[in-house]
N, C-alpha and C positions, 0 to 999 in steps of 0.2 A: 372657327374664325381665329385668327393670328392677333391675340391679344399679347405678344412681345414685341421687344425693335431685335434687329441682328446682335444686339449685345445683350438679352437674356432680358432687358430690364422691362418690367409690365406696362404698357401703354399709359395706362392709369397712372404711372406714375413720370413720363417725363413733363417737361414744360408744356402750357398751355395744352395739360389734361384737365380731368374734372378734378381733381386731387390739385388744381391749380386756384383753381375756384374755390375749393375746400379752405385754402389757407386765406386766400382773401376775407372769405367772408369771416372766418377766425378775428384775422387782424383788424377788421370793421369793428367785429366787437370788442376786444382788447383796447381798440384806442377810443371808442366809443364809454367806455368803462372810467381808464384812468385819464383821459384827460376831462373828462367830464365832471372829476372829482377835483381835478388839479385847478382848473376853470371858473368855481363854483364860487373858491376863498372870496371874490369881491363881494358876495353875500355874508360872508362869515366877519370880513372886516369892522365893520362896525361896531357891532355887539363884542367880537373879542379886546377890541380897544377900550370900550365901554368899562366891558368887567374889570379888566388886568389895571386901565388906567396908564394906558399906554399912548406914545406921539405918534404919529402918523408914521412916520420913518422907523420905527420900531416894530409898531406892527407892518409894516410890509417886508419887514427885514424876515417875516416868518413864511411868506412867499417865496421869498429871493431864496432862503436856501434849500428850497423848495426844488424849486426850479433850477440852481446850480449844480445838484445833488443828481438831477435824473438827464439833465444837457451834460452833467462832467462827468456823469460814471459809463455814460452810452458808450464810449471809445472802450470802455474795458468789457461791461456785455454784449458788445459789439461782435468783438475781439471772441468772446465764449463761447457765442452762439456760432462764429464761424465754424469752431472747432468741432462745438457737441451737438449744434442743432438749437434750433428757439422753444421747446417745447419744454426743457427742465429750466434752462433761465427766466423762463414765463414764470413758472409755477415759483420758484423762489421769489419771483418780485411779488408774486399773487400774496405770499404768504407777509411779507413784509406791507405791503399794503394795506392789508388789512387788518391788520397790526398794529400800524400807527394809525390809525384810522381811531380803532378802539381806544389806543391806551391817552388819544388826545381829548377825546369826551371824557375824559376823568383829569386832565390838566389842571394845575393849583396856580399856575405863572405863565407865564409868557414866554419863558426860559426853557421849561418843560417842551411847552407845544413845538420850540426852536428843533427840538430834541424829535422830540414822536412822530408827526409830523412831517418835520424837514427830511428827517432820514426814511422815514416810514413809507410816507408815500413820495418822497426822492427818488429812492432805491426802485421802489416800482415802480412808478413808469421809466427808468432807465432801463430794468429787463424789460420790461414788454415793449414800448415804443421802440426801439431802433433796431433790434431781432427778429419782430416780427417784420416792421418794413423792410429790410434788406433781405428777409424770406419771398414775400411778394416779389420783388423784383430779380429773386433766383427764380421762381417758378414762372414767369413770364416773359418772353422775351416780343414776339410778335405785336401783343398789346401790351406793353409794358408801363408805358404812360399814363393810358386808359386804366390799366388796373390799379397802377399807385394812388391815381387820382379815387377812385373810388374807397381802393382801402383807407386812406385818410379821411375821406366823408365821413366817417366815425367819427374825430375828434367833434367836428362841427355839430354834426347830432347829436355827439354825449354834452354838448353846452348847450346846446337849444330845449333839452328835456332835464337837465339833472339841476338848473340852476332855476327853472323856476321853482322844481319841486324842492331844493333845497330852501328859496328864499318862504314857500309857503308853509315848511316844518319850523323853522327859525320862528315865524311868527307865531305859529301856534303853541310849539313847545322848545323852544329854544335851540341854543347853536349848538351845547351838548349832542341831545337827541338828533340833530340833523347828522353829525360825524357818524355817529350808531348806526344811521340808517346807510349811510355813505358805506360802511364797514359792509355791512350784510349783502349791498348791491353787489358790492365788488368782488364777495365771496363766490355768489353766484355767476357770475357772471362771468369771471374771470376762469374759473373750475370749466364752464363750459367751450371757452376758447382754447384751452390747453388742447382738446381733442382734435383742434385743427391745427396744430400748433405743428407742421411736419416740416421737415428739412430738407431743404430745394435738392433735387439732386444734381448731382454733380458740385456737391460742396465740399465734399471730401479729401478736393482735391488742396492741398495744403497752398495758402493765401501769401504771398508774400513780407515780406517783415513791413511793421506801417510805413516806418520811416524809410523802405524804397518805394514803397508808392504813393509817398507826398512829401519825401524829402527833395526839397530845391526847387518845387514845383509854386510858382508865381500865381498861377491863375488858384490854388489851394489858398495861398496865401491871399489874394482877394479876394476870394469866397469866405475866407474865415473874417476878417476884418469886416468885412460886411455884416456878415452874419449878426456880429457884436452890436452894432450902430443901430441896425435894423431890431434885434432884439427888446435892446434897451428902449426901443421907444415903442415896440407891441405892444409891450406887458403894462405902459400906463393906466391903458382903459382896462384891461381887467383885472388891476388892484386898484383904480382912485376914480372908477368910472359911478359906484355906488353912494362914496363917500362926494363926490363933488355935484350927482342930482342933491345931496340931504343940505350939500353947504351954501349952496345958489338958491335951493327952492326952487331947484326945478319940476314943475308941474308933471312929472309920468314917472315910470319906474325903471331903474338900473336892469332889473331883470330880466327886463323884455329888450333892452339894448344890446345887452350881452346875449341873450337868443337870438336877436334878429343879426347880431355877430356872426353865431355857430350860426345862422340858417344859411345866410346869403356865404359863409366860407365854403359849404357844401358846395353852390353855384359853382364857385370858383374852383374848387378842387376836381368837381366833374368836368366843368365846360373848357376851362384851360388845358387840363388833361385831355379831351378828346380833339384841342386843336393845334394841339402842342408840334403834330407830324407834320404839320402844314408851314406853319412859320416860323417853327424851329425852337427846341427846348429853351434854349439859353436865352433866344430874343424875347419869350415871354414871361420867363424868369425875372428879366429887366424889366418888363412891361409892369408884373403885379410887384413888384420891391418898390419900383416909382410913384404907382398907387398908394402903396399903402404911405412910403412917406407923405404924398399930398393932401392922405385923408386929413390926416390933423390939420390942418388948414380949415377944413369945413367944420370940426371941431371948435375952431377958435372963432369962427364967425356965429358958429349955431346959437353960441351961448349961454342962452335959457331957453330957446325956441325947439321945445322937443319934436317937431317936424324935422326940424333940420339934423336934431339928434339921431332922427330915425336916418336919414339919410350918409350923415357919418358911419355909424355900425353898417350899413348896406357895404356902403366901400371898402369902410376896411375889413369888413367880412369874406369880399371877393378877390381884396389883392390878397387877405392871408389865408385864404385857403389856396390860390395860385401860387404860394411861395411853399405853401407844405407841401402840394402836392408835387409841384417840380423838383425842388431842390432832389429827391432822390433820386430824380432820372438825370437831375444834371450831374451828378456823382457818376451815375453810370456812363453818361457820357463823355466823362472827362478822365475816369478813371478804372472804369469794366465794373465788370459785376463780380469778381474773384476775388473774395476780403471785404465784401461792399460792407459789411457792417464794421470792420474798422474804423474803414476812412469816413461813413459816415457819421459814425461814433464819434471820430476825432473831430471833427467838424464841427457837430450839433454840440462840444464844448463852446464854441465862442457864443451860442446861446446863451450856456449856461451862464458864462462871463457876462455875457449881456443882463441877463434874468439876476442876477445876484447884485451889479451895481446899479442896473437902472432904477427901479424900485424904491431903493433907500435916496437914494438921490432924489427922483421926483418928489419923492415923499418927503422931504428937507427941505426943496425949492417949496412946496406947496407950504410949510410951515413956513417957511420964512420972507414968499414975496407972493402965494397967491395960486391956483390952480392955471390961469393963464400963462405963468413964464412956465410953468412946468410943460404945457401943451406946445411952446414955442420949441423947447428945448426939445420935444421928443419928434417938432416936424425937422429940425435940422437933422437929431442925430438920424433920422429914417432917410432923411436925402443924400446925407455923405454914404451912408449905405448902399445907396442904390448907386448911387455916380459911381464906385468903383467897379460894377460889373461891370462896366463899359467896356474894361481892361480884359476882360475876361476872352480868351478866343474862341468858340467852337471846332470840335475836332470835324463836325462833316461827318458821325457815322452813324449812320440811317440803321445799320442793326441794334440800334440799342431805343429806337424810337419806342 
């Protein structure tokens, strides 16, 4: 049986082979892993404020460079992984990961954890997130959608399992010991994703420089401004979603908010992905960015009514898994797949811009006028977000569905 194509190369190895599947399910776990850990902090918040004797804006500021660390370095692992492949940038972020993982369960300050921490597990999910996703969508073209949507279903699962189990370590034996255990997951876990960790082929073919494939480009530049608006008002409820059930008294727990978060993103990462071919990447792009801004809206009515709360984390669990899952196919559609981990790299910076000042800002508003103006703030900044995809055009090219 003719296990080659006419150019020598092993079946097993082109696009939508099993070796395509291999890396999916790889990158399932990888983000399953670090964003699970990355996710987790609105449990850790509290108790570390507690200890340190820290403001609300201070500690979230050990979020933020959290998050601007692994959104601003993506354009340069991005950029590596084109060159060498996602499987040694993996293991470098693995190692750094878990790293700061450890050396933050022995923290004396808040200064420190800025340190261990922010760059520690920064750096990791900056290799692993954007190398591995732009490998998925080299190995795929046929279903490409489909698979992306799938491969991000990890982030949602690794918050639906890792944050209750963190908030139930934290109770028993503190925030120290939950980072330790955080450390050892990720050791494991990460080591066995490497193995899937393989490099699309036909990536070897050298990407062109970034800046011509998004220099002058307008619809980049509204996808990036977006990105910002939109970030900035994510990343509320998963730093101030813990602390503002403890400051309302609201009757149920932060940690099953934020799981029923990561559950229903799953929904959305799958279901958006598999109807993405039908109505068109880009229209439902717009569709889950407008969701997610209007959740907060049901936030600001819910109140204390933790029915209602449950019904917030549904929505925005579903536009934000529709926006992780697409935004990569909308890259490819706007921009190929050749380099795709640059330009998405360059991109998933105005996250990090976003993740870096929304945070302390909210966290300032809530000091100084209340969790409400901050809920206000985060549905406009999500709506100006969304109003500029408007602008956006689609290219029309159904090979990148």
């Amino acid at each position: 049986m003719d296990t080659t194509t006419p150019t020598g190369i092993p079946t097993t190895h082109r696009v939508d082979s099993a070796r395509s599947w291999v890396v999916l399910g790889s990158t399932f776990l990888t983000l399953f892993t670090v964003f699970g850990v990355a996710y987790s902090f609105g449990e850790f918040f509290g108790p570390m404020a507690d200890e340190f004797g820290t403001s609300r804006s201070a500690t979230a500021f050990f979020f933020s460079i959290t998050t601007f660390a692994y959104f601003g370095l993506g354009i340069v692992s991005g950029r590596i992984a084109d060159r060498i492949g996602p499987r040694r940038v993996l293991i470098f972020g693995a190692v750094c990961m878990v790293t700061g993982l450890f050396l933050t369960a022995e923290v004396s300050s808040i200064q420190l954890g800025y340190l261990t921490y922010g760059l520690g597990v920064g750096i990791g999910v900056a290799c692993c997130y954007v190398p591995m996703v732009a490998a998925v969508g080299g190995w795929f073209e046929q279903k490409r959608t489909m698979a992306l949507g799938l491969a991000v279903a990890g982030i949602g699962l690794g918050t639906l399992v890792l944050v209750p189990l963190v908030e139930w370590v934290i109770e028993q034996n503190g925030w120290r010991d939950a980072y330790r255990l955080l450390g050892a997951i990720s050791a494991v876990l990460l080591a066995i994703a490497a193995f899937g960790a393989h490099r699309p082929p036909g990536s070897s073919a050298t990407p062109l420089p970034l800046r011509e494939s998004i220099g002058g480009r307008i619809d980049f530049t509204l996808l990036y401004v977006s990105s910002f608006f939109l970030s900035a008002a994510l990343f509320t409820p998963f730093v101030f979603l813990a602390d503002y059930i403890e400051t309302t008294g609201t009757d149920g727990s932060a940690a099953v908010l934020l799981g029923l978060i990561g559950m229903s993103s799953i929904v959305g990462r799958l279901g958006f992905g598999a109807i993405a071919a039908k109505i068109g990447t880009i229209a439902l792009f717009r569709l889950s960015c407008t969701g997610l801004g209007l959740s907060f809206l049901l936030w600001i009515i819910a109140d204390t009514n933790y029915v209602l709360l449950v019904v917030f984390a549904l929505v925005l669990g579903v536009a934000y898994g529709g926006i992780i899952a697409l935004s990569p196919a909308v890259v490819a559609e706007l921009f190929g797949i050749v380099g795709m981990g640059g330009v998405l790299g360059a991109l998933y910076t105005a996250n990090g811009f976003g993740g870096l000042v929304g945070p302390p800002v909210m966290g300032r508003i809530i000091d100084t006028s209340g969790h409400t103006a901050a809920q206000w703030t985060a549905l406009v900044s999500g709506l100006i977000g969304a109003s500029l995809l408007f602008k956006v055009v689609p290219r029309n090219d159904e090979s990148v569905a």
